[in-house]
KEVO-519143 format. One record per residue (C-alpha): chain; x, y, z. Coordinates in nm, 2 decimals. Example, Ala and Ser with C-alpha at 12.3 -4.5 7.8 and 13.67 -1.06 7.14 Angstrom:
REM residues 2
  mol       X       Y       Z
    A    1.23   -0.45    0.78
    A    1.37   -0.11    0.71
//
This chain:
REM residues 239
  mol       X       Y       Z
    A    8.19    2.96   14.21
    A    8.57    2.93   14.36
    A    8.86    3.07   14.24
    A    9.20    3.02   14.28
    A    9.33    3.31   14.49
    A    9.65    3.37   14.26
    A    9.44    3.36   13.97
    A    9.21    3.64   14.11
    A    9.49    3.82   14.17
    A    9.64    3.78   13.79
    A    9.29    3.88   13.69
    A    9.26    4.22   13.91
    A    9.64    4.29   13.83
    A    9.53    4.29   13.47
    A    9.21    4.50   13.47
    A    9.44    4.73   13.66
    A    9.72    4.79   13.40
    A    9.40    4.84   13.12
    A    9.24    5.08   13.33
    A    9.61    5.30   13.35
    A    9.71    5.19   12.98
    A    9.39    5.31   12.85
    A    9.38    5.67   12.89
    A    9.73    5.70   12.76
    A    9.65    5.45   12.40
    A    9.37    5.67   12.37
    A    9.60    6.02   12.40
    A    9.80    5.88   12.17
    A    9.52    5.83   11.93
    A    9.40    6.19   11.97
    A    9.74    6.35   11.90
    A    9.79    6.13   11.56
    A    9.39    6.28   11.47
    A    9.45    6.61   11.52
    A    9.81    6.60   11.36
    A    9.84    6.79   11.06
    A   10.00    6.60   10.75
    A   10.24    6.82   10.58
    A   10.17    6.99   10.28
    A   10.40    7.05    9.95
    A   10.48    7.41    9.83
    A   10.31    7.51    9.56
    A   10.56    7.53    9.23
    A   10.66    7.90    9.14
    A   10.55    7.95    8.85
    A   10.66    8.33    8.79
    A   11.03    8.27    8.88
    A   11.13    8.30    8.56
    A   10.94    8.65    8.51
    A   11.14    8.92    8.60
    A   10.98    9.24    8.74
    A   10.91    9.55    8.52
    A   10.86    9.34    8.20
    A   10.59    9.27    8.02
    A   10.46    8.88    8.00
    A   10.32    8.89    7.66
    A   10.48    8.97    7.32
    A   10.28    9.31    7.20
    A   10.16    9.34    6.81
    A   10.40    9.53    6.56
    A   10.33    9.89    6.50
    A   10.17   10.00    6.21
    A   10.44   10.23    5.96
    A   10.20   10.50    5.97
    A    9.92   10.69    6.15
    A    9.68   10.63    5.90
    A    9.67   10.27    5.92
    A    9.61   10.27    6.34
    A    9.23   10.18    6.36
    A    9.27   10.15    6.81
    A    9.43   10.42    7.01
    A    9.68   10.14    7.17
    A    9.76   10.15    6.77
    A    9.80   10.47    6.77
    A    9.98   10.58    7.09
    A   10.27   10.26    6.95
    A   10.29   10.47    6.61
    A   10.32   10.83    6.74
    A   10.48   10.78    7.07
    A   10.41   10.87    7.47
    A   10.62   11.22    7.41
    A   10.31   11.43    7.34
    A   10.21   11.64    7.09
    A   10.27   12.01    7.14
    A    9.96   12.21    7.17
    A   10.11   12.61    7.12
    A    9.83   12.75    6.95
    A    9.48   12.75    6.85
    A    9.51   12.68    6.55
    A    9.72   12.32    6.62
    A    9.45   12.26    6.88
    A    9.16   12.24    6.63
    A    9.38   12.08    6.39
    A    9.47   11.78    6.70
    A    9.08   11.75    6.76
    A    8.98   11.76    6.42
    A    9.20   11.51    6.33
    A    9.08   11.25    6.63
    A    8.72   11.29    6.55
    A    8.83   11.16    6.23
    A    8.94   10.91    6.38
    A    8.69   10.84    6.57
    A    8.45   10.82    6.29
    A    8.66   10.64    6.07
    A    8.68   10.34    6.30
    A    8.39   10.25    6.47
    A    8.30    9.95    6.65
    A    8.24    9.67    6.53
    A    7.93    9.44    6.76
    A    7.84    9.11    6.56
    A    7.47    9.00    6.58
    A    7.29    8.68    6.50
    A    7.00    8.72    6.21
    A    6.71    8.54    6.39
    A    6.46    8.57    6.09
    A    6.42    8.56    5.77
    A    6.65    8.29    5.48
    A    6.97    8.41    5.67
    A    6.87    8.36    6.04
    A    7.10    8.23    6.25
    A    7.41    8.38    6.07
    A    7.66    8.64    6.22
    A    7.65    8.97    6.09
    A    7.91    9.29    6.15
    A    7.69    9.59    6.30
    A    7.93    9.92    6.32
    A    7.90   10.13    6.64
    A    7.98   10.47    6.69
    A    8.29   10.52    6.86
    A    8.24   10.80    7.09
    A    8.47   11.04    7.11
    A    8.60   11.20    7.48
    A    8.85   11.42    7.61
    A    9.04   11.07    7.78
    A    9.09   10.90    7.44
    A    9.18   11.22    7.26
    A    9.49   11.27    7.53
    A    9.57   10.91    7.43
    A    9.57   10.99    7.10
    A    9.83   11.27    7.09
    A   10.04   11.10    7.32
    A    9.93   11.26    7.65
    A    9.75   11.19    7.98
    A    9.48   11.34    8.09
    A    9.64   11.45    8.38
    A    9.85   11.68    8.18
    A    9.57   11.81    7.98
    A    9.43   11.94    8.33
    A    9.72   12.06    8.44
    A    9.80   12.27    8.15
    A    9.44   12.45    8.15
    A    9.53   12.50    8.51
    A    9.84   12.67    8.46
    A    9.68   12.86    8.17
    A    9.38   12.97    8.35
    A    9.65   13.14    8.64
    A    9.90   13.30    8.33
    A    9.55   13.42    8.11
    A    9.49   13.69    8.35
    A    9.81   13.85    8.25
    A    9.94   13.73    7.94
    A    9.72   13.75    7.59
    A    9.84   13.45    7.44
    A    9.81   13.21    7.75
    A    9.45   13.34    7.71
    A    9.43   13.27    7.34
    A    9.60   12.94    7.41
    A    9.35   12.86    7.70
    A    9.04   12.94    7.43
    A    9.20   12.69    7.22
    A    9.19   12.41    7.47
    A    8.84   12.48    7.55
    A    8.72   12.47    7.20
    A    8.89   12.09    7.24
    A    8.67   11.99    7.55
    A    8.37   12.19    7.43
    A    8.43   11.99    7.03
    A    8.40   11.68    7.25
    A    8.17   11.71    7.49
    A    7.90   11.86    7.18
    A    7.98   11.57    7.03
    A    7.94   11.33    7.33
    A    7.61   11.49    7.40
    A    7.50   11.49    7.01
    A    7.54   11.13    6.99
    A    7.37   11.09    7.30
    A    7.03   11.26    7.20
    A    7.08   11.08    6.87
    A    7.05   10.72    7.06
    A    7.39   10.64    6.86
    A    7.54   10.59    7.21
    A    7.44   10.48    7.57
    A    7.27   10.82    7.66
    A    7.28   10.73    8.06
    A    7.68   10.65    8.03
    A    7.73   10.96    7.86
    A    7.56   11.19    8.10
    A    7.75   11.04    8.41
    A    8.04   11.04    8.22
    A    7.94   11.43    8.17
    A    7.92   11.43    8.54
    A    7.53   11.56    8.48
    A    7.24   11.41    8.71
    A    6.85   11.33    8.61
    A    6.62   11.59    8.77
    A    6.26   11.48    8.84
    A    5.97   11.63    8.99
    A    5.96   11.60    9.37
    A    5.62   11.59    9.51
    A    5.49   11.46    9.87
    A    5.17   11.27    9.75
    A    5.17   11.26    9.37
    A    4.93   11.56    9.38
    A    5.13   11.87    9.63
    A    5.42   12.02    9.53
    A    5.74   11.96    9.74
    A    5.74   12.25    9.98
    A    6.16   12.17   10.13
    A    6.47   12.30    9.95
    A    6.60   12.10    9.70
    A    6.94   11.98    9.69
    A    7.15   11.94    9.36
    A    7.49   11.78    9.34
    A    7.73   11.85    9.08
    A    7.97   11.58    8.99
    A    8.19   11.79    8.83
    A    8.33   12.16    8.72
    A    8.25   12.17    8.39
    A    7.89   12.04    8.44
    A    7.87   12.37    8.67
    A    7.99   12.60    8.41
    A    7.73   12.46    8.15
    A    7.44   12.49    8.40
    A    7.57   12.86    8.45
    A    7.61   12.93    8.10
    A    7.18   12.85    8.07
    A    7.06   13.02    8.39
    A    7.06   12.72    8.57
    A    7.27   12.83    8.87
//
C-alpha cells in the first residue's frame, strides 16, 4: 500500500498532538471528579432564642399548696427560698408533711385488661410514690446540697453547742423517716426493691464458695457506696 508522503506526515503529526492532548483532557477530567460542589448553610433556626430563657411556656401555679399533686408543682407554689429548718420540732412537722404528700399522690401506670368482658381496655393502676431525701429537699424549696451541707456544719458546732446537737438530731430523724420508709416499701414489693437498695447505697452479699461444696478460705472484700450505709451496718454489728 503507498501513501502520499505529506499525508503520512498529516497522519503522524496528528497522532502526535493526541498523544500530548490526552494526558492533559484527562487531568482536566480528574480535577472536575474530585471537585467538591458547594454546599448551602443550614438555616439557623435558634436565632431568635435568646440565651438564658426558657423555650417553652411553663403551666400556671396552683393558688395553694394543697392543690400541687408534682414537686415541679410544688417548688412553683412555695418558692426556691427554702424553708427554715431551726428546730426539731419544724423538722418532723416538714417531713411529715411530705410523706403526705407523697401518699396522697401516687403514680398513676395505665394497664390494658387482657381478660375477661373488659379486655383490652385501659385501666388507671396507682403506684406508690416513694418518698427520698432528694424529693423532700425539693419539696421545701432546697437542694440537696444544702441539706448536706447543713448536717456538716451541724455535726462540727454539735460538739460544743446543745442546740446545734438538738438541731442535728432533728435532721437525722428526717433521713432516718425516709430511708425507713424507703426500705419499708421495699420489703413490701410496693416499690423496685433493687432500685431502692442502690439508691441506699447497700450491696447484695452472697455466699462465696470455691466449688459449690468448700468454703471460701481468702478475705472478703465489702464496698460501701455510701456513709450512711456504714453507719447502719455499724449500728447491727456489721462492721
Amino acid at each position: 500500500m503507498y501513501f502520499c508522503p505529506h499525508t503520512l506526515k498529516g497522519v503522524i503529526d496528528r497522532a502526535h498532538t493526541d498523544i500530548i492532548q490526552y494526558p492533559m483532557h484527562a487531568q482536566n477530567q480528574l480535577t472536575i471528579m474530585a471537585g467538591r460542589t458547594k454546599k448551602e448553610a443550614a438555616p439557623d433556626t435558634k436565632k431568635e432564642i435568646k440565651k438564658g430563657q426558657a423555650t417553652g411556656t411553663p403551666p400556671k401555679p396552683k393558688d395553694k399548696l394543697k392543690a400541687c399533686t408534682q414537686l415541679y408543682e410544688v417548688v412553683q407554689t412555695r418558692g426556691v427560698n427554702g424553708a427554715t429548718l431551726s428546730s426539731i420540732d419544724e423538722c418532723i412537722n416538714y417531713v411529715a408533711e411530705y410523706m403526705n404528700f407523697c401518699e396522697k399522690n401516687p403514680y398513676i401506670q395505665y394497664e390494658i385488661l387482657k381478660g375477661g368482658a373488659a379486655a383490652g381496655q385501659k385501666v388507671p393502676v396507682e403506684k406508690k410514690r416513694a418518698p427520698s431525701v432528694g424529693g423532700f429537699c425539693l419539696f421545701i424549696g432546697w437542694s440537696i446540697k444544702d441539706f448536706n451541707k447543713n448536717i456538716a456544719k451541724l455535726e462540727k458546732a454539735s460538739e460544743t453547742n446543745p442546740d446545734a446537737e438538738n438541731l442535728l438530731l432533728g435532721y437525722t430523724l428526717i433521713k432516718e423517716l425516709i430511708t425507713t420508709e424507703m426500705d419499708e416499701a421495699a420489703l413490701a414489693g410496693m416499690v423496685d426493691a433493687n432500685y431502692m437498695a442502690k439508691l441506699r447505697g447497700l450491696r447484695d452479699l452472697k455466699d462465696v464458695t470455691s466449688n459449690g461444696k468448700e468454703a471460701c478460705t481468702k478475705a472478703m472484700q465489702v464496698n460501701v457506696l455510701s456513709e450512711d450505709a456504714v453507719k447502719n451496718l455499724q449500728k447491727l454489728g456489721g462492721i
